[in-house]
N, C-alpha and C positions, 0 to 999 in steps of 0.2 A: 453362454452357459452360466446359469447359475453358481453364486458361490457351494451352496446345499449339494450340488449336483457334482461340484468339482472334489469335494473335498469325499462325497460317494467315490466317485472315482478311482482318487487317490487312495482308498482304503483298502478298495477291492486290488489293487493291483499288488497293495502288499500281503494279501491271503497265498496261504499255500494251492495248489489245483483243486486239492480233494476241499477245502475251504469253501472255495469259489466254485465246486459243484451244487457243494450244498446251499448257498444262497441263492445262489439261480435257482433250483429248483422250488427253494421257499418261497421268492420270490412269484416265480412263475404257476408256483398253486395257489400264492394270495392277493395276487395281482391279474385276474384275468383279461382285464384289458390289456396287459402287455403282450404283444404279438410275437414270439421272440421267431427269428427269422432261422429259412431251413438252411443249416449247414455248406448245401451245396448251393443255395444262390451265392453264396459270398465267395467263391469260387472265380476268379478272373479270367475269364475266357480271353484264349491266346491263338491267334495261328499256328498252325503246327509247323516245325523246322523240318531241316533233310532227313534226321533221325525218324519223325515222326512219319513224314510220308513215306520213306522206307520202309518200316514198318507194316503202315497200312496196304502197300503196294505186296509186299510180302506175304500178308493175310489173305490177299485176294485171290493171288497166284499159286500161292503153296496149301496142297490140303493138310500135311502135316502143323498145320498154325492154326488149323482149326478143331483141334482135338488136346482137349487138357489129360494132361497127363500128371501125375501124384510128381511129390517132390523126389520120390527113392524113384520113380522112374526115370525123371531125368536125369539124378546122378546116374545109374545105371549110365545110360545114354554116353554123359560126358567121360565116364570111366573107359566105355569100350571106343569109344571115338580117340580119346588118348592112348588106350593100348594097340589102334588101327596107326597111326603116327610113328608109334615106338617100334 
């Protein structure tokens, strides 16, 4: 790496986020060669653990995991599953 590049670097890293929004973007509308890369490639692809395949085994088998339900519905849910307990 260049010194010019390093000390870029360094600069950005001391920008606040909303900062370092806006230069990227300036950047990236005066700069068209720059490719900037999609969020989700930079995503590290992992095996999934027990938790995960439980999950996905759970999705498969249970229809109620395939039906999204609002947030006030699930508390609902967890309200009267604790008052079934109590």
């Amino acid at each position: 790496m260049t010194a010019t590049k390093g000390a870029i670097i360094r600069t950005v890293e001391k920008l606040d986020d909303k900062s370092a929004d806006l230069l990227l973007d300036w950047l990236s509308r005066h700069f068209k060669a720059i490719q900037l890369d999609d969020p989700w490639d930079m995503i590290e692809e992992a095996e999934p653990d027990e938790i995960d395949l439980a999950m996905l085994a759970e999705i498969e088998s249970n229809p109620d995991c395939k039906t999204f339900v609002s947030e006030d519905e699930m508390d609902a849910r967890r309200f009267a599953r604790r008052q079934a307990v109590h």
